[in-house]
One Martini backbone bead per residue (centre of mass of N, CA, C, O) as a GRO file, in nm:
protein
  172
    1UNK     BB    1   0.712   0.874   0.621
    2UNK     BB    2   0.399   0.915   0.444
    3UNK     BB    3   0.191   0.714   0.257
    4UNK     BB    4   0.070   0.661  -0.047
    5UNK     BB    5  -0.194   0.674  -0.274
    6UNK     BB    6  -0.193   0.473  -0.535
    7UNK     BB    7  -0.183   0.461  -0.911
    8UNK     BB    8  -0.165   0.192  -1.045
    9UNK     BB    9  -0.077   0.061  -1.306
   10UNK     BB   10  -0.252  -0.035  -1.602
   11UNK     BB   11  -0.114  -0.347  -1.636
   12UNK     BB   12  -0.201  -0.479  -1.347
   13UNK     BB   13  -0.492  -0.574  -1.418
   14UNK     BB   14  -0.380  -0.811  -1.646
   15UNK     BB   15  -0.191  -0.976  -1.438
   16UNK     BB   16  -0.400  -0.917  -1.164
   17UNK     BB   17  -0.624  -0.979  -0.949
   18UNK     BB   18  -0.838  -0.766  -0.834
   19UNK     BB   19  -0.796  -0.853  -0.521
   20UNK     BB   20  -0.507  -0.755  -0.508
   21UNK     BB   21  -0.562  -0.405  -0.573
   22UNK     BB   22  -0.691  -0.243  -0.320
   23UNK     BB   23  -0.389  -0.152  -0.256
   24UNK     BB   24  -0.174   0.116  -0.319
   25UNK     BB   25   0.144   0.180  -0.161
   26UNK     BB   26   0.369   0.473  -0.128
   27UNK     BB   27   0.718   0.548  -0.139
   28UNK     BB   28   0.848   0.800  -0.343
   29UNK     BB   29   0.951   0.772  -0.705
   30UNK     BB   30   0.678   0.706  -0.892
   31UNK     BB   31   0.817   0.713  -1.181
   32UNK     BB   32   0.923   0.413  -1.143
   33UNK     BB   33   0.683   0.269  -1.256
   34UNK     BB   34   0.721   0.345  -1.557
   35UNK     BB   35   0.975   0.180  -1.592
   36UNK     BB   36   1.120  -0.041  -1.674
   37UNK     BB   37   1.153  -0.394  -1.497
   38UNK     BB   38   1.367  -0.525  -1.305
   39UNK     BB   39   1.284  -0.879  -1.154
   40UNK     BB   40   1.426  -0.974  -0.841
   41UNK     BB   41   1.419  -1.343  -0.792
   42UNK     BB   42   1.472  -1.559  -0.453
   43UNK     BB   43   1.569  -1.824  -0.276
   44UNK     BB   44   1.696  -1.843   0.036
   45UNK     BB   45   1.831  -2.086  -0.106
   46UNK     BB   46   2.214  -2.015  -0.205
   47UNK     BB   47   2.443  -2.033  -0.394
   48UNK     BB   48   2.804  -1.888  -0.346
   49UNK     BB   49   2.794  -1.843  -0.644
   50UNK     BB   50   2.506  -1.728  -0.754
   51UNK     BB   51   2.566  -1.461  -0.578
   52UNK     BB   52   2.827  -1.360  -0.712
   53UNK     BB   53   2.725  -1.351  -1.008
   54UNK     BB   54   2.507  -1.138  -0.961
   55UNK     BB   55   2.706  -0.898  -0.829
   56UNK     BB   56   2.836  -0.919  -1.127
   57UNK     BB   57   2.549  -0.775  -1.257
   58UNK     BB   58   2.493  -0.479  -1.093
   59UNK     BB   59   2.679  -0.269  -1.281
   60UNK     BB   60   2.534  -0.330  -1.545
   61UNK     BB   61   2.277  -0.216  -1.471
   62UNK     BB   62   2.320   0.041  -1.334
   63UNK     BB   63   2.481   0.151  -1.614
   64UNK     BB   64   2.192   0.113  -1.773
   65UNK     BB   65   1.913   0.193  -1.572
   66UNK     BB   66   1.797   0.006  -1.429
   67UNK     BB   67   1.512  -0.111  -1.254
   68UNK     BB   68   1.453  -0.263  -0.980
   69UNK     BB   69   1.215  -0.528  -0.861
   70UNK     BB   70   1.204  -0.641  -0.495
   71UNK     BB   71   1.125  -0.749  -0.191
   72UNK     BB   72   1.438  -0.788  -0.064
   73UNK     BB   73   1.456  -1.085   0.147
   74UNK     BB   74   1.657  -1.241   0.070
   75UNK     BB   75   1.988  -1.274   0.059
   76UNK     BB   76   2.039  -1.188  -0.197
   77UNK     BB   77   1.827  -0.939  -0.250
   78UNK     BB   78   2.014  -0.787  -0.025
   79UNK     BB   79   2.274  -0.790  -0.179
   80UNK     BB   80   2.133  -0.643  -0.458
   81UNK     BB   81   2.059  -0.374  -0.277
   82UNK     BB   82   2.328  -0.287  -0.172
   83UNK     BB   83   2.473  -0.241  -0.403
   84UNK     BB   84   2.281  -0.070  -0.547
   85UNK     BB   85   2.267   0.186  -0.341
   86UNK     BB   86   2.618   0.221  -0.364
   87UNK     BB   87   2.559   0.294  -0.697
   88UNK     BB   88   2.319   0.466  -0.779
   89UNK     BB   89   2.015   0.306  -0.798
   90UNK     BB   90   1.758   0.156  -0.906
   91UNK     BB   91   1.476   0.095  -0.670
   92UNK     BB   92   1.202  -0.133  -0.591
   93UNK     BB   93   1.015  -0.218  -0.272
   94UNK     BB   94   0.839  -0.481  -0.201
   95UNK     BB   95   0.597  -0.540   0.029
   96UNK     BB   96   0.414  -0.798   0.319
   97UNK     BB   97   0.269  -0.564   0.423
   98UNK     BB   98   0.201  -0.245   0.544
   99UNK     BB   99   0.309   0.088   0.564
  100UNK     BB  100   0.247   0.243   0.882
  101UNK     BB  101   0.503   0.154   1.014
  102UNK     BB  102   0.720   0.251   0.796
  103UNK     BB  103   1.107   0.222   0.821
  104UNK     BB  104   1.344   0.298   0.711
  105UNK     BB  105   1.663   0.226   0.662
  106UNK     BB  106   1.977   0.391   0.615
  107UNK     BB  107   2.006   0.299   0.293
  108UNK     BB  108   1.731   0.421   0.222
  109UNK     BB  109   1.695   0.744   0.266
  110UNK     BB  110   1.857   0.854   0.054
  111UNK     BB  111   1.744   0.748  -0.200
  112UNK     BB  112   1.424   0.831  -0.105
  113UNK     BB  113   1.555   1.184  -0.134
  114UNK     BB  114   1.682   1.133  -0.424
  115UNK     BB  115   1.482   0.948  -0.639
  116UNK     BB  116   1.593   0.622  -0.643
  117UNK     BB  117   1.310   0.499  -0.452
  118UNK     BB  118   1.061   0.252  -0.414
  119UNK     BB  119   0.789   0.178  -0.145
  120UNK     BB  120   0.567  -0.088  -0.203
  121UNK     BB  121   0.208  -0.193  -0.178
  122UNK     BB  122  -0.072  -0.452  -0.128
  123UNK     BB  123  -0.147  -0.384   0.150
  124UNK     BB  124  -0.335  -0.333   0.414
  125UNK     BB  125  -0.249  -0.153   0.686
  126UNK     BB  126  -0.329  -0.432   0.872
  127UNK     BB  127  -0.086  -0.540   0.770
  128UNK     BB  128   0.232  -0.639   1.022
  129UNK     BB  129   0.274  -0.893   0.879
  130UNK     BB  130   0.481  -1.153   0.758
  131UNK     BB  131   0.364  -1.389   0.549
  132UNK     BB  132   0.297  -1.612   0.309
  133UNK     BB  133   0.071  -1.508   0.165
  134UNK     BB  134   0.224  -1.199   0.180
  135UNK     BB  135   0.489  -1.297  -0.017
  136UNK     BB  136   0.333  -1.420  -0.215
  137UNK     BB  137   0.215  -1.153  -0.321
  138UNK     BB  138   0.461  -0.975  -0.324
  139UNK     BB  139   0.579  -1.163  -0.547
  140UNK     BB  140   0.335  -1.087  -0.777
  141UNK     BB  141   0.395  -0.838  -0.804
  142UNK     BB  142   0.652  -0.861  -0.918
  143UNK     BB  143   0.600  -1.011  -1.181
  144UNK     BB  144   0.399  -0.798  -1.270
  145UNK     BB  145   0.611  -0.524  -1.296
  146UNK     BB  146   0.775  -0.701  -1.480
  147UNK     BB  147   0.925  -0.703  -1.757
  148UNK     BB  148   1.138  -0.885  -1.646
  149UNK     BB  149   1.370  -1.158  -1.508
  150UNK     BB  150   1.585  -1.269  -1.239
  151UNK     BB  151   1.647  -1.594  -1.129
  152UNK     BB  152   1.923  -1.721  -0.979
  153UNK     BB  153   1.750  -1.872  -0.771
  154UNK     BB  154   1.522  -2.166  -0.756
  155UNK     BB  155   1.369  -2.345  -0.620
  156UNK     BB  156   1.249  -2.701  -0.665
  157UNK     BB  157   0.875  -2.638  -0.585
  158UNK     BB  158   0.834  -2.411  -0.484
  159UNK     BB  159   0.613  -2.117  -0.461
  160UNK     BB  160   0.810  -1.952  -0.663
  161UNK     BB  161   0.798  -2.136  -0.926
  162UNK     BB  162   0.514  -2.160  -0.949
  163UNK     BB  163   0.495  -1.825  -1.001
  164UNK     BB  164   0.660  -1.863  -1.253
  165UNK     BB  165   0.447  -2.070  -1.427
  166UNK     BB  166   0.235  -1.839  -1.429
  167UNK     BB  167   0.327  -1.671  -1.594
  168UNK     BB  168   0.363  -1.788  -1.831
  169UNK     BB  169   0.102  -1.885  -1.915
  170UNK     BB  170   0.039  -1.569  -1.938
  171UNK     BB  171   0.244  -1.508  -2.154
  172UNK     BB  172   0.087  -1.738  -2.401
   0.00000   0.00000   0.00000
C-alpha cells in the first residue's frame, strides 16, 4: 500500500502547533478521520490487573462503534489492537516514523482492505525510526485526535504524564 498525502482534519489547527503538521500521510479509510475518536494511551509498564480490565472493556467500545486511537506501542496498547482487530473493530493507529517503507503486520491487512483502519503519521518520508522525539510526537497527536481520553495506566513524572497535563490545560 503506498500512503497517501492527507488533509489534517481542521480541529487539530487548534490543538497542535503548526510545525507539528508539516506533514500528515495515511493509508486506509480516511472517513475514520471526521468519526469522534477514544484515545488509548498507556505507558509501557502496566500492571496485570490494569492490562485484564482494559481488555474487558474492549467488546464495550467495539459494540458501540468507538474508533479507537492510539500509537499501539504499548504493550498493554498492542493487546487492545489485536482484541480489537479479532472483534471487527475500527481502529486508528498513528505511527513515530514516516510511512515510505510501512508494511502492514498479517492482522492489519484484512482491516486495511475491509476499510476498518487508518494508519496515519505526521512525520516526514525521511524519519524511518522511532526516536523519543518521534514518539513523543506521535503521543501528542494521539491526544489531539482524540475527542475522549483512556489512559488505564500512566506512570507518574513519566513524559507521558506530562502530555497529558498539557492537554489538560489547553482543555481549560
Amino acid at each position: 500500500m503506498k500512503p497517501l498525502s492527507l488533509r489534517p482534519p481542521a480541529y487539530l489547527t487548534d490543538r497542535l502547533e503548526s510545525h507539528v503538521l508539516t506533514h500528515f500521510d495515511g493509508i486506509g479509510n480516511t472517513e475514520l478521520l471526521d468519526a469522534p475518536l477514544l484515545g488509548l494511551i498507556a505507558s509501557r509498564e502496566c500492571p496485570g490487573r490494569v492490562l485484564l480490565e482494559t481488555l474487558e472493556r474492549v467488546p464495550q467500545w467495539v459494540q458501540a462503534g468507538r474508533v479507537i486511537v492510539s500509537g499501539f506501542h504499548s504493550p498493554l496498547e498492542q493487546q487492545v489492537l489485536r482484541s480489537v482487530l479479532r472483534r471487527k473493530g475500527r481502529v486508528m493507529k498513528v505511527l513515530a516514523r514516516g510511512m515510505t517503507d510501512y508494511r502492514p503486520s498479517p492482522d492489519e491487512r484484512e482491516p486495511l482492505a475491509a476499510g476498518r483502519m487508518l494508519v496515519v503519521t505526521a512525520c516526514p518520508p525521511s524519519v524511518i525510526r522511532t526516536t523519543r522525539e518521534t514518539a513523543l510526537a506521535r503521543n501528542r497527536l494521539v491526544l489531539a485526535l482524540a475527542t475522549e481520553i483512556v489512559g488505564p495506566h500512566v506512570a507518574v513524572g513519566s513524559p507521558l504524564a506530562g502530555l497529558l497535563a498539557e492537554r489538560e490545560l489547553r482543555s481549560v
